[in-house]
Backbone bond lengths (Angstrom), bond angles and torsions (degrees), N, CA, C in turn:
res aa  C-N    CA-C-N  psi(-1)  N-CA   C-N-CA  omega(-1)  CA-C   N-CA-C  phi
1 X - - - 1.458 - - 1.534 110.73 -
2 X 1.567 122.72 -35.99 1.011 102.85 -158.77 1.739 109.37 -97.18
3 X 1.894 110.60 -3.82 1.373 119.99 174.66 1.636 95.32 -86.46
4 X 1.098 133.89 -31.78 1.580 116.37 159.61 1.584 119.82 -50.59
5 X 1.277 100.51 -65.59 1.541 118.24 -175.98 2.086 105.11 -45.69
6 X 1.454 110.73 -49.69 1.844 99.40 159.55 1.659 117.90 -59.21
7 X 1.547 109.34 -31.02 1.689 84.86 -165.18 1.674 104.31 -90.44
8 X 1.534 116.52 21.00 1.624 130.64 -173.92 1.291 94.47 -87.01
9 X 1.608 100.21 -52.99 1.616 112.94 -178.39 1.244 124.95 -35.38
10 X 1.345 95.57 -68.18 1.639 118.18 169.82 1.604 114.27 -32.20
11 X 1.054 112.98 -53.69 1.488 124.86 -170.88 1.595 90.07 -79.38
12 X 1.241 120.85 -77.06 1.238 105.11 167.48 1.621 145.76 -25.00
13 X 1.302 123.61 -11.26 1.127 139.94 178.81 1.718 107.03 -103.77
14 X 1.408 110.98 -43.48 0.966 125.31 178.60 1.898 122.24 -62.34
15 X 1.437 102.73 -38.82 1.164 99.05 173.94 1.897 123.49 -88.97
16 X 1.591 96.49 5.47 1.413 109.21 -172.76 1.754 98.21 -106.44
17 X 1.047 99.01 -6.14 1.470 101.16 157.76 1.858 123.72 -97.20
18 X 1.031 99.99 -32.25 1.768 108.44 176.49 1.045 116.82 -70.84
19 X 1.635 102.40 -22.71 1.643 106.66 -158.54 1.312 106.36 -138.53
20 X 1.569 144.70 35.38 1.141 143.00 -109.00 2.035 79.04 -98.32
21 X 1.207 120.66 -65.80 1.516 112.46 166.95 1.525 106.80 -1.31
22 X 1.358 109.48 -102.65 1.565 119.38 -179.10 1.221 131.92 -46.79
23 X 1.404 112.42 -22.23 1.232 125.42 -164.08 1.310 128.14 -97.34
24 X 1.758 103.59 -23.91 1.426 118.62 -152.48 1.673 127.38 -47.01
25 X 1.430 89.94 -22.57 1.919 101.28 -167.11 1.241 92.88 -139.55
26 X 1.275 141.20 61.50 1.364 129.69 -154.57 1.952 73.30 -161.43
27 X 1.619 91.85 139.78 1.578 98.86 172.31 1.377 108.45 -163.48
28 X 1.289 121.22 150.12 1.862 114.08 172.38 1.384 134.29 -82.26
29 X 1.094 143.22 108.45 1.357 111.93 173.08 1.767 119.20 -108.63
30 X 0.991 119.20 139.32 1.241 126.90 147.95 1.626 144.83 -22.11
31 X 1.053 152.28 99.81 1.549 137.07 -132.40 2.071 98.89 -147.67
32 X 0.896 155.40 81.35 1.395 119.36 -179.81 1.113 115.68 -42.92
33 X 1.607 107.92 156.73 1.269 128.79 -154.40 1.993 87.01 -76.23
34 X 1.165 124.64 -59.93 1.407 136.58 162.70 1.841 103.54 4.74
35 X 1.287 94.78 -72.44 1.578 111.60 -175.52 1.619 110.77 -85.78
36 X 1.318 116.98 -20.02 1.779 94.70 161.22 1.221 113.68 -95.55
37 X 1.129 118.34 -0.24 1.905 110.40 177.44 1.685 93.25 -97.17
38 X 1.614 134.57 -15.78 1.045 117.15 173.67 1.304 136.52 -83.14
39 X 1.625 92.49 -44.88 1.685 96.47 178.76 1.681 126.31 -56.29
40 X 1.015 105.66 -48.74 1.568 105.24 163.95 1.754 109.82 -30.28
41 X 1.563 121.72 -42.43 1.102 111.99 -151.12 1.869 100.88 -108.42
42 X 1.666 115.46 16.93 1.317 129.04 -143.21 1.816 93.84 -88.32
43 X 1.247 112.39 -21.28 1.900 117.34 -177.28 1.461 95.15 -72.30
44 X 1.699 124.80 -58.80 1.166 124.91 -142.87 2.080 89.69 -76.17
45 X 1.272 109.97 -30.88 1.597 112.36 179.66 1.439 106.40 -48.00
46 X 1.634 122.82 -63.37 0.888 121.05 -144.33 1.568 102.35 -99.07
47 X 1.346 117.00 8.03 1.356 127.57 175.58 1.864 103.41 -91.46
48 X 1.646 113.31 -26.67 1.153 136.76 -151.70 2.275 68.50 -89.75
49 X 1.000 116.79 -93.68 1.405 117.28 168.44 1.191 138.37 -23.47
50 X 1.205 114.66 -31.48 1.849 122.97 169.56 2.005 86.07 -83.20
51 X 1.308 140.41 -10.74 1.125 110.04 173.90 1.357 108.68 -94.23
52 X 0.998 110.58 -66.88 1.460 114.65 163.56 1.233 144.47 -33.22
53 X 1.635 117.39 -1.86 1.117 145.42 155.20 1.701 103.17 -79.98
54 X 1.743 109.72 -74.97 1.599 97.17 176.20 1.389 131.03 -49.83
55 X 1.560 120.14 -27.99 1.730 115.31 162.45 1.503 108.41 -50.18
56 X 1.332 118.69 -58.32 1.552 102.86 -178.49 1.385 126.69 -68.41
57 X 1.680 120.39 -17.16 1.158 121.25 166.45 1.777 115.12 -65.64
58 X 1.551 116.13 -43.06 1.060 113.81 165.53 1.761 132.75 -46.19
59 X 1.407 90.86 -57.46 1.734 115.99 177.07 1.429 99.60 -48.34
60 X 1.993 123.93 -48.85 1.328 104.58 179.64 1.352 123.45 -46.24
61 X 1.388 91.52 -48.71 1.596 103.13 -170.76 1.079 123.46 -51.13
62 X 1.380 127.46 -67.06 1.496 125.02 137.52 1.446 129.52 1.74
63 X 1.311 100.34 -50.31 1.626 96.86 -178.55 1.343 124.86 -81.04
64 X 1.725 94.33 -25.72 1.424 103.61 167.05 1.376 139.12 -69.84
65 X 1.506 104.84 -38.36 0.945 112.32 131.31 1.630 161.12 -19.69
66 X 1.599 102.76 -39.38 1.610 111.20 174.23 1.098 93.99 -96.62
67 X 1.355 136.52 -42.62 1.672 147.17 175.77 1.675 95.70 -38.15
68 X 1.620 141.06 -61.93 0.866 119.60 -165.70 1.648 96.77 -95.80
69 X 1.097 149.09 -25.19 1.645 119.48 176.09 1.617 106.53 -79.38
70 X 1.785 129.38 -1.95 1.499 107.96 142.88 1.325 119.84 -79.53
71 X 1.155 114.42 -40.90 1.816 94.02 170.81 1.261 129.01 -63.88
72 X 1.567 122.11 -2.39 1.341 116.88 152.01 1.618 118.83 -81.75
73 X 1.039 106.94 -30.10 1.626 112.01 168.02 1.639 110.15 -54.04
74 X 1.231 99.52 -52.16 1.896 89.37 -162.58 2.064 94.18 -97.89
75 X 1.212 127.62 50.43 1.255 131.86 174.85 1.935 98.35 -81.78
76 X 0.915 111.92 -21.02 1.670 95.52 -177.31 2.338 100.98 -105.99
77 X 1.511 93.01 6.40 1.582 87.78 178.24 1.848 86.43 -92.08
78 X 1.211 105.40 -50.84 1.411 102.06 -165.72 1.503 119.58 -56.86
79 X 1.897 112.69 -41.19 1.022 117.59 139.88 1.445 149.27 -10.53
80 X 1.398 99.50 -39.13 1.477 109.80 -172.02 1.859 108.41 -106.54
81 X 1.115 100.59 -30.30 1.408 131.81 148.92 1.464 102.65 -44.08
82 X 0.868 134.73 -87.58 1.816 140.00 -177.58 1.258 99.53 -26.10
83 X 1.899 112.17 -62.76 1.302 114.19 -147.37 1.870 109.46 -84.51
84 X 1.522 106.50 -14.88 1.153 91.00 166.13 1.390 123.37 -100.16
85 X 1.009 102.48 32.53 1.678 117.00 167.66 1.439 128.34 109.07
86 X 1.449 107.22 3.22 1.579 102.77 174.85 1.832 125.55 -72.95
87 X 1.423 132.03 133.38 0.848 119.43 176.34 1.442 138.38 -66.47
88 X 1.154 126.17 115.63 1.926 111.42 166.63 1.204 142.97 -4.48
89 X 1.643 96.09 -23.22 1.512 102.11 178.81 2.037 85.83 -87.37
90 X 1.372 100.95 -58.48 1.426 93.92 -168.44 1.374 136.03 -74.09
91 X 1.365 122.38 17.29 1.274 155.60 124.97 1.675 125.19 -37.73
92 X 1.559 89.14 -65.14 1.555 101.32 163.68 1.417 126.48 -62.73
93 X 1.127 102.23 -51.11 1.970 119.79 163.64 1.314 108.03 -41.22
94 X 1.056 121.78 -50.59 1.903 127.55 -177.34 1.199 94.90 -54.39
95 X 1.256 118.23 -79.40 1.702 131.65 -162.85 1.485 87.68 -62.06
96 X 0.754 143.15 -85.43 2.003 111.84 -169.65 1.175 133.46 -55.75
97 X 1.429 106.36 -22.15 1.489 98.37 160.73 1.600 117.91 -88.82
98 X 1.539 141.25 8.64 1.687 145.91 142.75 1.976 100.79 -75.91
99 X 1.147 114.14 -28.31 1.599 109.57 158.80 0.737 115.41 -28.97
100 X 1.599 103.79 -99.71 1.395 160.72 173.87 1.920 90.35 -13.79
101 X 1.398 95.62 -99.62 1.570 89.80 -171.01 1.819 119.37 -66.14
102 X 1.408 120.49 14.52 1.570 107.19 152.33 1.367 108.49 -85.80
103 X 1.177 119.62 -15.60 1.877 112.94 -174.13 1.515 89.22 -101.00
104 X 1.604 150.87 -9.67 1.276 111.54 158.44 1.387 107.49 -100.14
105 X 1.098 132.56 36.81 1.291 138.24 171.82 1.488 111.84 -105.01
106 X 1.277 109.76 -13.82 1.887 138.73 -158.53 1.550 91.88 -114.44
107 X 1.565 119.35 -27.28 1.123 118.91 -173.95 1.472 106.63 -85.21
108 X 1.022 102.02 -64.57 2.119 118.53 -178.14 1.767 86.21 -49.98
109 X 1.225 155.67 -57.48 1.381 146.52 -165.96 1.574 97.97 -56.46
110 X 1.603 116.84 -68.77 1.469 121.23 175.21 1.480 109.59 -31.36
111 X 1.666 126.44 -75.05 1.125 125.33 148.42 1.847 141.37 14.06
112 X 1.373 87.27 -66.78 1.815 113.15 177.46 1.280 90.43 -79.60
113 X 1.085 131.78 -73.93 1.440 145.04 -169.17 1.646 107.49 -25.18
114 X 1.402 99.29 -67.62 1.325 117.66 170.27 1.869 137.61 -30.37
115 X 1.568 81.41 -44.11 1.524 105.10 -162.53 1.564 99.37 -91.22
116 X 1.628 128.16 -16.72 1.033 135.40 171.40 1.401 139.13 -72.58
117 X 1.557 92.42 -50.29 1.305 126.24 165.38 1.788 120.43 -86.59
118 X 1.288 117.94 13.10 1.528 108.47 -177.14 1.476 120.90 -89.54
119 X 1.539 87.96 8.69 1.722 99.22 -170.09 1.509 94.92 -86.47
120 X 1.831 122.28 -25.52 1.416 110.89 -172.19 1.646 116.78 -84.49
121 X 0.934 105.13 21.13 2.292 109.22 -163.74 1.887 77.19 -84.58
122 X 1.317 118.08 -32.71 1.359 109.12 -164.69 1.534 104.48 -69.38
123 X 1.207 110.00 -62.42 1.766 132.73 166.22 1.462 97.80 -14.49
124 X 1.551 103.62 -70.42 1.380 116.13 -150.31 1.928 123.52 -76.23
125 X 1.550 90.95 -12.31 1.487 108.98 -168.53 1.788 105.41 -108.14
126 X 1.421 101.87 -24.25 1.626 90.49 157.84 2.085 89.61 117.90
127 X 1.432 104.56 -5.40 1.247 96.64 -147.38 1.764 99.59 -99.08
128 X 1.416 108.98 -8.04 1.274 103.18 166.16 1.848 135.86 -71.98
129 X 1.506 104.64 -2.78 0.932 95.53 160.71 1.538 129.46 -108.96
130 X 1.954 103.34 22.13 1.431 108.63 145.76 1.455 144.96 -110.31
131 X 1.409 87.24 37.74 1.623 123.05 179.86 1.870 114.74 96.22
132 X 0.992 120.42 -22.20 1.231 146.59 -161.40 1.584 96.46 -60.48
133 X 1.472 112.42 110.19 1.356 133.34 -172.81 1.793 103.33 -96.76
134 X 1.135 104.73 172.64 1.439 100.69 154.74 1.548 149.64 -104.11
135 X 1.030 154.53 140.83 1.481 128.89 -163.14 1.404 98.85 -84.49
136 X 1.408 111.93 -169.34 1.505 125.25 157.24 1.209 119.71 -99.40
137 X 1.192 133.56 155.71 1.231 152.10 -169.30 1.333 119.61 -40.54
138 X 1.629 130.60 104.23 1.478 109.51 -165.39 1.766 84.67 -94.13
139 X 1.263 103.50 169.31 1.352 151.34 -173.90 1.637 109.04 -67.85
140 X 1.304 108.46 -13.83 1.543 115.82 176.83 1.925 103.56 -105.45
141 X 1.112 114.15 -18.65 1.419 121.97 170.18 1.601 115.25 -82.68
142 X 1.648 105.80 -43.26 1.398 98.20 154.49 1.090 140.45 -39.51
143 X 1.242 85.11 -66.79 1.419 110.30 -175.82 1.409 127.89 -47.41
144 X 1.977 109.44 -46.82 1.376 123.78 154.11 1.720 117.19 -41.79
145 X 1.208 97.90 -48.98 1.849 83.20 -160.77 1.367 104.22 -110.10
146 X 1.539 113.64 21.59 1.698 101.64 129.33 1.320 125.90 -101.76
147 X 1.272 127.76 5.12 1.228 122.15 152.38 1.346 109.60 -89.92
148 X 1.139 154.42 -20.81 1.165 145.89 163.32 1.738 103.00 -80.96
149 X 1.040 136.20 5.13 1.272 114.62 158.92 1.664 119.18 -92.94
150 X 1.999 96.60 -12.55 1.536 113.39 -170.14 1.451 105.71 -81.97
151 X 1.489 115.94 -25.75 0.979 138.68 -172.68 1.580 122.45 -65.31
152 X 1.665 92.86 -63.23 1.639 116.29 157.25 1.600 108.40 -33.17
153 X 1.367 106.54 -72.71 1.640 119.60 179.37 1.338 130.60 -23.86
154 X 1.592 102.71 -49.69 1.304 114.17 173.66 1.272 110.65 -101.92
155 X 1.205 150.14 -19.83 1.481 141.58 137.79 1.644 120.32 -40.96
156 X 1.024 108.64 -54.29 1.552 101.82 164.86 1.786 120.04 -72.59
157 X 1.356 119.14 -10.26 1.279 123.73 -161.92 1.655 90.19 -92.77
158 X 1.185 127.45 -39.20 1.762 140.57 -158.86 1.923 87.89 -48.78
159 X 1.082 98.25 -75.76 1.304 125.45 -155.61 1.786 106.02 -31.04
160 X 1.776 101.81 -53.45 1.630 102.61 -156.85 2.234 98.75 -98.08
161 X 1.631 87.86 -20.72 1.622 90.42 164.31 1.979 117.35 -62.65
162 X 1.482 119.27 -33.08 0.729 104.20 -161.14 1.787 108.32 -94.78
163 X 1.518 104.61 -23.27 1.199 108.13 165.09 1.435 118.26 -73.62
164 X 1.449 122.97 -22.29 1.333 121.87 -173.73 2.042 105.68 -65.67
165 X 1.720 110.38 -46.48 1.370 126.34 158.39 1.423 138.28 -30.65
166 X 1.684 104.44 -31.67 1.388 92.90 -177.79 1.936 82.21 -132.27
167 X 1.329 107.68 75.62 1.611 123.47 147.95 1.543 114.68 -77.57
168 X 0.888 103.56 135.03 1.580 124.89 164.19 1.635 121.39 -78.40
169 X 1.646 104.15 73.25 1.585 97.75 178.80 1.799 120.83 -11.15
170 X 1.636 86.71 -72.01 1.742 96.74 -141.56 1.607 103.20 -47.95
171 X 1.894 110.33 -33.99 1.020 117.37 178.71 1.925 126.27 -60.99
172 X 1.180 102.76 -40.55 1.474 112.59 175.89 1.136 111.13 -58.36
173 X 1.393 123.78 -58.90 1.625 128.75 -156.91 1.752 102.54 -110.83
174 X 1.405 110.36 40.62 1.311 127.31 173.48 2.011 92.42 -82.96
175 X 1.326 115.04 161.51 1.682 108.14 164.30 1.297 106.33 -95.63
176 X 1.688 111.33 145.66 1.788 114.40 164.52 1.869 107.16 98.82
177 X 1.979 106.70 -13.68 1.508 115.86 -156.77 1.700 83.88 -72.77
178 X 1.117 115.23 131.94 1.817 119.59 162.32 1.581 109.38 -48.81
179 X 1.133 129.22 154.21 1.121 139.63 162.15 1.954 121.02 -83.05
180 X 1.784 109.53 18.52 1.388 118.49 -179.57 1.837 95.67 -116.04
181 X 1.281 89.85 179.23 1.482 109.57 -169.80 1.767 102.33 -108.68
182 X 1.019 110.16 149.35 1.621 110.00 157.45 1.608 118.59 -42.81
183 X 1.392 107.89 142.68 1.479 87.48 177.96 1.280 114.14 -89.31
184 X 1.412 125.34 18.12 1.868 107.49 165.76 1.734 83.14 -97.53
185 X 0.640 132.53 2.11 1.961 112.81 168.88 1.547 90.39 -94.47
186 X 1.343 149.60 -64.74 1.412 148.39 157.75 1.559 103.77 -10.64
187 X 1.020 119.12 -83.04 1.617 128.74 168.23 1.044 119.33 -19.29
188 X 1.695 121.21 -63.87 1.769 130.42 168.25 1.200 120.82 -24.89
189 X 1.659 78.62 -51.82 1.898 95.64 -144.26 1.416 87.15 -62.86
190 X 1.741 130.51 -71.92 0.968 137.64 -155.18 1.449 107.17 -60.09
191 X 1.189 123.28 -56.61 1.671 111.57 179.23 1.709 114.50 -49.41
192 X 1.261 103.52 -31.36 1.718 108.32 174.17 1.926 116.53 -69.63
């Protein structure tokens, strides 16, 4: 770029001498083509990204969501679990590790998903009809959204591991006890 950008000069100097009228304040620069076919298209990108950010903010939620009305469902498995001797920590360990690997299982789909569909960002951004193909997947995008799917996992996993931990035997594995929560614990959970 920058042995182009001198021999622009050159010409550039040259025609501000031939032509000093027209020319006087007038100069070339150099741009990759990369960055002038992009910026024009840099609002609809990052509008394309502020959405696609809130789907996964949503989707967490969601997940967190089913994560804690199944751990109210299986409160008399875990229950029974407690009472025949498993510890709280390893109670908790379970439930983040059924997290854990549904969000990289959510991840490797995102993943596939990804690698299928990356041919349409061109379609969709306007930019395929200025030749603008797509690459393949670099290794820093990977790389991101499996840690952000590992991430997800255990952010959504915290929540129903830690409530699943401090169960109240006598209450769970009482006969006739519902398998729901009070609704100011219902209430918590969800406003939390």
């Amino acid at each position: 770029m920058a042995a182009v950008q001198g021999q622009i000069d050159v010409v550039s100097r040259r025609l501000q001498q031939q032509y000093p009228v027209t020319n006087k304040f007038r100069g070339l620069r150099v741009d990759p083509l990369q960055s002038a076919l992009l910026t024009p298209q840099t609002p609809r990108l990052m509008v394309l990204m502020g959405a696609v950010g809130l789907v996964l903010f949503i989707a967490c939620a969601n997940v967190a969501g089913m994560l804690l009305a199944r751990g109210v469902a299986r409160r008399s498995e875990l229950a029974v679990r407690a009472a025949l001797g498993a510890s709280r920590g390893r109670i908790a360990a379970q439930l983040l590790t059924e997290s854990v690997a549904l969000s990289a299982v959510a991840g490797a789909v995102g993943l596939v998903l990804a690698f299928w569909l990356r041919r349409l960002l061109p379609i969709a951004t306007g930019l395929a009809d200025a030749g603008v193909v797509s690459s393949d997947l670099e290794g820093q995008v990977i790389l991101f959204a499996l840690v952000a799917s590992l991430l997800t996992g255990v952010l959504c996993g915290v929540a129903p591991a830690a409530r699943a931990s401090a169960l109240r035997l006598a209450e769970c594995l009482a006969p006739g006890v519902r398998a729901t929560e009070s609704r100011g614990a219902r209430v918590r959970a969800r406003s939390w």
